[in-house]
C-alpha positions in Angstrom: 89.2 -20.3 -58.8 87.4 -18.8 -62.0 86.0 -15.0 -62.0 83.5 -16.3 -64.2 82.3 -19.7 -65.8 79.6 -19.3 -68.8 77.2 -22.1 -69.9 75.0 -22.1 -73.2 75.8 -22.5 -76.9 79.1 -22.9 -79.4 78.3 -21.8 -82.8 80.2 -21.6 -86.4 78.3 -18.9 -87.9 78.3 -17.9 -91.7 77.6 -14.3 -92.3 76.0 -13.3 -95.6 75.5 -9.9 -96.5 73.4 -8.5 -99.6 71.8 -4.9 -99.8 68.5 -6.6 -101.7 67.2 -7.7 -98.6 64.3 -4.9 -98.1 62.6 -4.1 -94.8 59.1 -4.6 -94.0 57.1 -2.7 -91.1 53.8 -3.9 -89.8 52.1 -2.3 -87.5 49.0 -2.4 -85.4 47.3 -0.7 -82.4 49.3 -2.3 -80.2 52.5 -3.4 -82.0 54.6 -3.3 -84.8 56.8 -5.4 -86.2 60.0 -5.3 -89.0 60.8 -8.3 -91.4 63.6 -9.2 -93.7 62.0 -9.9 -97.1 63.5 -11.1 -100.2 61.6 -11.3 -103.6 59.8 -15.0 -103.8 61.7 -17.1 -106.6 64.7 -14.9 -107.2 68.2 -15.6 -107.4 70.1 -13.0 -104.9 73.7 -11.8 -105.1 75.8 -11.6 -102.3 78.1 -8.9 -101.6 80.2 -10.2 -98.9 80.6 -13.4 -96.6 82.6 -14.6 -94.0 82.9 -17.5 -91.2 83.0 -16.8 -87.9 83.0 -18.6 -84.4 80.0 -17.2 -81.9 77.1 -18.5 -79.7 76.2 -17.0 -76.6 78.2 -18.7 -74.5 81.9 -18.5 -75.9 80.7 -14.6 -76.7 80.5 -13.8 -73.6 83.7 -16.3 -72.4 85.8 -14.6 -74.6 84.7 -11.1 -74.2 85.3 -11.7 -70.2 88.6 -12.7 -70.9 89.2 -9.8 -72.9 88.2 -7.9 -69.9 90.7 -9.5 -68.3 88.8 -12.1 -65.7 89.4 -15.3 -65.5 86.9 -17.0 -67.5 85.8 -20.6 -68.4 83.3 -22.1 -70.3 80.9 -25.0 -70.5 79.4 -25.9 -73.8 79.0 -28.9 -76.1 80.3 -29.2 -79.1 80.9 -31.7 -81.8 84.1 -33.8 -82.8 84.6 -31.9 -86.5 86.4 -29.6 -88.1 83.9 -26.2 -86.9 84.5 -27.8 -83.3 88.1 -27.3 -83.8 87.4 -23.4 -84.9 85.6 -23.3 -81.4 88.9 -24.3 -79.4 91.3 -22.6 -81.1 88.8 -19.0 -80.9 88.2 -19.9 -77.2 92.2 -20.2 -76.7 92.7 -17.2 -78.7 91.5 -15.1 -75.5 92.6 -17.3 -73.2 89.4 -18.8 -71.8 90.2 -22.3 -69.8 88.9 -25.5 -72.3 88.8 -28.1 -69.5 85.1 -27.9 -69.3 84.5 -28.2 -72.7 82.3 -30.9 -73.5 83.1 -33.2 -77.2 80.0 -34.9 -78.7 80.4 -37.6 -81.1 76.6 -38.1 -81.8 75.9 -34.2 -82.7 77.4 -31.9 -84.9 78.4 -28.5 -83.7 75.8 -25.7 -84.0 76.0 -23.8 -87.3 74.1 -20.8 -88.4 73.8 -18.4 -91.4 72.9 -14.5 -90.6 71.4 -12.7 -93.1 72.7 -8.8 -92.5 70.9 -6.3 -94.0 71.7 -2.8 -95.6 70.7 -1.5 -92.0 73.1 -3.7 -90.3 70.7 -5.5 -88.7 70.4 -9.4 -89.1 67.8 -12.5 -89.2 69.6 -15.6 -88.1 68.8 -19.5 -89.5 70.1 -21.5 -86.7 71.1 -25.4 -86.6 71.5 -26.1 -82.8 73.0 -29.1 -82.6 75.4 -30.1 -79.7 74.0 -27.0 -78.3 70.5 -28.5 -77.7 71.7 -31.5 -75.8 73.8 -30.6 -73.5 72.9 -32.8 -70.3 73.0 -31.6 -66.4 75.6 -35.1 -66.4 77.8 -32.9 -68.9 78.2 -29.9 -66.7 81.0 -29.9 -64.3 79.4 -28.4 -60.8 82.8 -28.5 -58.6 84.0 -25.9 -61.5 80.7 -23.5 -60.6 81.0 -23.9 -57.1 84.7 -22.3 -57.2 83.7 -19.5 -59.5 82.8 -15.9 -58.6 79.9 -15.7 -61.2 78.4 -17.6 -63.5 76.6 -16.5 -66.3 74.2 -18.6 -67.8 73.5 -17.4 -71.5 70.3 -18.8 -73.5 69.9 -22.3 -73.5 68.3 -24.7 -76.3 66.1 -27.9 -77.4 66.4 -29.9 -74.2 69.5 -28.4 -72.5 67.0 -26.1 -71.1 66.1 -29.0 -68.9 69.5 -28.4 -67.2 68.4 -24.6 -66.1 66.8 -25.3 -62.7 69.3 -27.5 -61.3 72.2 -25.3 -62.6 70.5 -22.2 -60.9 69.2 -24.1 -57.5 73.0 -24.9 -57.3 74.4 -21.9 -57.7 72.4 -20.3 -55.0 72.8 -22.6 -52.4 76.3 -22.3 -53.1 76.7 -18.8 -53.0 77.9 -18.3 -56.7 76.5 -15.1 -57.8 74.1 -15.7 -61.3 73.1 -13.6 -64.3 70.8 -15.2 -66.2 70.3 -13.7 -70.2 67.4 -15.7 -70.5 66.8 -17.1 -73.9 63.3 -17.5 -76.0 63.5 -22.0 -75.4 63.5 -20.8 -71.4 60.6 -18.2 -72.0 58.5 -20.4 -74.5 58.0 -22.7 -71.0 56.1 -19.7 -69.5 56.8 -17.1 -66.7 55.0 -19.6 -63.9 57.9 -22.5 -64.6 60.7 -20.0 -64.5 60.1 -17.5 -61.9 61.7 -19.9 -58.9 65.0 -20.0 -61.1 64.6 -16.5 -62.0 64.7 -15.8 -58.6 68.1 -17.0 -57.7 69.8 -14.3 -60.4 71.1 -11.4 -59.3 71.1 -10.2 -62.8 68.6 -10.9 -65.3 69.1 -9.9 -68.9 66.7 -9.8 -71.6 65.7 -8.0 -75.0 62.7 -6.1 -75.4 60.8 -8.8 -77.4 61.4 -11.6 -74.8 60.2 -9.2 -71.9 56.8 -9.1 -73.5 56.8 -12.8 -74.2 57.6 -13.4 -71.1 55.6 -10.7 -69.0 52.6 -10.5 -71.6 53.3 -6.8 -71.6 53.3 -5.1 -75.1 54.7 -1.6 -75.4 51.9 0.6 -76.6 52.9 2.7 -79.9 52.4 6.6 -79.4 48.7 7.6 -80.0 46.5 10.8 -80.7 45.7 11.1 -77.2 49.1 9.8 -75.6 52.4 10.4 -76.2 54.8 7.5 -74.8 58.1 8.9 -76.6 57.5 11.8 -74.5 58.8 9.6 -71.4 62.2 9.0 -70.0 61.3 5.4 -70.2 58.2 3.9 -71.7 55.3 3.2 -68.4 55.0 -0.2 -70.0 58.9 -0.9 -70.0 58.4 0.3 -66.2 55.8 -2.3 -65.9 57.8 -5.2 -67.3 61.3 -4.7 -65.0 59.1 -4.4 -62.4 57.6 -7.7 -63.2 60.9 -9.4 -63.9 62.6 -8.2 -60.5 62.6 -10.2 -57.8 63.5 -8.3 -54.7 66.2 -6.2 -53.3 69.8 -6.0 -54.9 68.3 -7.8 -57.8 68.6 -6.4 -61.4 66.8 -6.6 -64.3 67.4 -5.6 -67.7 65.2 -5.0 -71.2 67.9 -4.1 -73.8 65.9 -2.1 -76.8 68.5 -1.7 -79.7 69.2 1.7 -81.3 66.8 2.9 -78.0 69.2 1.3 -75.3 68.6 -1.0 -72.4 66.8 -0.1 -69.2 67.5 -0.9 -65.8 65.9 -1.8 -62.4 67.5 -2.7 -58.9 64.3 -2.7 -56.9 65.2 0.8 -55.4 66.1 2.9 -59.3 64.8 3.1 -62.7 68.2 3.7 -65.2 67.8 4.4 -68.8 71.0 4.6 -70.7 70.6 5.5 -74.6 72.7 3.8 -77.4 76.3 4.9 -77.4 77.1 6.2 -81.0 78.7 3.9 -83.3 78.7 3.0 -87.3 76.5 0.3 -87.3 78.1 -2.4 -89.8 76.7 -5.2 -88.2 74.5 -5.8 -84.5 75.4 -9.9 -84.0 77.0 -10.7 -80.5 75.7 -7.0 -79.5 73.8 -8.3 -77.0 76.1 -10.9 -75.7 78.9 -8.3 -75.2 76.5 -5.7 -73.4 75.5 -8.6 -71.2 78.8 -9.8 -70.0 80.3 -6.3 -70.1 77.6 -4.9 -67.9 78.1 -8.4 -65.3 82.1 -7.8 -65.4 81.8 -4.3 -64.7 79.1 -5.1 -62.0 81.6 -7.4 -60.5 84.7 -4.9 -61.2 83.1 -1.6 -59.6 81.3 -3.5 -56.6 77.9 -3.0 -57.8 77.7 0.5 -60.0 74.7 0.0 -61.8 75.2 3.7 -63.8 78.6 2.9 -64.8 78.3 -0.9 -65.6 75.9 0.2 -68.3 78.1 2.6 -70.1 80.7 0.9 -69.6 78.0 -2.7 -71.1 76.9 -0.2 -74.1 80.3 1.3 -74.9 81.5 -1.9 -75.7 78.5 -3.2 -77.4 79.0 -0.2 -79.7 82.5 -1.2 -80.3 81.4 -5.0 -81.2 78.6 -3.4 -84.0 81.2 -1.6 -86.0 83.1 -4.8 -86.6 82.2 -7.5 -88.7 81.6 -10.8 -86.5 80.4 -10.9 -82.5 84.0 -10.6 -81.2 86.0 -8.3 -83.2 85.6 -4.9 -81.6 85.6 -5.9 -78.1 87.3 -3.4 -75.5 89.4 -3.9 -72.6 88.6 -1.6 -69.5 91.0 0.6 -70.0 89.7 1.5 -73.0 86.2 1.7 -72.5 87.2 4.1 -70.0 88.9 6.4 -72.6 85.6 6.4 -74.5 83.8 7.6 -71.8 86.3 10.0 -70.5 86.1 11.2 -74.0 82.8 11.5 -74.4 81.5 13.4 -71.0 78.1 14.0 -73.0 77.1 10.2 -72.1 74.9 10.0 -69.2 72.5 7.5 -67.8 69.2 9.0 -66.9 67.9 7.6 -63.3 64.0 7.8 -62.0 
């Protein structure tokens, strides 16, 4: 029996770093957006690269087998050379291969992410295999004897496998977290709210919750002063949206401002744990997975699952690559006992 099985993409991603990329800000009443802008034309020199293996899938698979569970994984992948980089990284941890999926027909997914002097990335993504993995693919006597699974974002038309997958985990009691992926959302809140409603954790960014809610988190005015607030009304607004009754949890990670938190009953805010930011790719995968093993590991904490999720995630952004600076428990507990300071602020 698995302790966890994760289903979404394999990537070979190429990381290209340059300080000339320059950071544009454009704001309006109601929003405001940053961009990653390089002069039109020009010929830019690149101070660093690397190749990596990621996608949100085996980011998560690995990082839960660095945790120490029991982990699987079931993705598609080509019959190449980057396919072979896949394996050996998802053997490295010791996640189980045997529902790995070979593709001769598509290549596996590549991508090159640009990193900025600020740490921060833009990501050009070829999906590939990723985008065609079929519900006939997907092995569901493997789900049904697994604890969780944990469904990270789907693409292209393997989105068309995220009903059944989720119907069948809840009529077989397999407990679901769901970090829902812009394909899913682009189909609009009325097509995903049934599947939705089998999670008992959803996890999503900031920008997806107001594509998917309609929501947009209102900039500080002259007359009100949102940054004055614990947690923003119109984040408030959004998990309540996204929640779908009791022991349910939602999630709106919000970068350098944290993620927030809602189990039907509490509001939970826990800020950014401090870390030299050197790059923020597979952040959000790790914080994800962390906060659904630690869930799993301390029989439902909310408060501590997010420390422990945004410890970790602080530990995977001072390391070059999406699985580098993973944790094990034990020490993400050190940090924390170290660091007495951190606390999660609950409404």
């Amino acid at each position: 029996m698995y302790d966890v099985i994760t289903i979404g993409s394999a990537t070979v991603d190429a990381f290209i770093e340059t300080d000339a990329a320059n950071i544009v800000s454009v704001s309006s009443t109601d929003t405001k957006r940053e961009f990653m802008a390089y002069p039109y034309g020009a010929k830019i020199e690149i101070d660093n690269f690397d190749f990596q293996t990621g996608g949100g899938a085996v980011n998560a698979a690995t990082n839960f087998a660095n945790l120490g569970l029991n982990a699987s994984t079931i993705i598609k992948i080509g019959d190449e050379i980057q396919a072979e980089n896949v394996l050996k990284t998802l053997s490295k941890y010791g996640v189980d291969l045997s529902n790995v999926v070979k593709s001769k027909e598509y290549r596996t997914g590549f991508s090159i992410i640009l990193i900025s002097f600020q740490g921060d990335r833009t990501v050009l993504a070829h999906r590939g295999a990723n985008a065609k993995l079929e519900v006939s693919d997907i092995n569901f006597e493997a789900i049904k004897n697994s604890k969780w699974l944990y469904l990270a974002p789907l693409n292209g038309d393997s989105t068309k496998a995220l009903d059944t997958v989720a119907d069948f985990a809840e009529k077989n009691n397999v407990n679901l977290a769901i970090n829902i992926g812009t394909s899913s959302i682009k189909q609009g809140k009325e097509r995903l709210v049934e599947t939705l409603k089998t999670a008992e954790v959803i996890i999503l960014n900031k920008d997806e919750a107001t594509m998917l809610t309609g929501i947009n988190v209102r900039p500080d005015s002259k007359t009100e002063k949102f940054s004055n607030e614990i947690i923003h009304p119109d984040i408030i607004q959004m998990l309540k949206e996204l929640n779908f009754g009791k022991g349910r949890i939602t999630i709106i990670t919000d970068g350098k401002h944290g993620a927030y938190a809602y189990d039907s009953e509490k509001f939970y805010h826990c800020g950014e744990f401090p870390a030299t930011v050197i790059s923020t790719l597979g952040a959000g995968d790790a914080f994800a997975s962390t906060f659904v093993a630690s869930l799993s590991k301390t029989n439902g904490d909310v408060e501590t699952s997010l420390k422990y999720a945004s410890i970790n995630a602080a530990s995977v952004v001072e390391q070059f690559g999406a699985q580098g600076g993973f944790l094990t428990f034990e020490q993400i507990k050190s940090k924390l006992d170290a660091s007495p300071d951190f606390k999660v602020n609950i409404l």
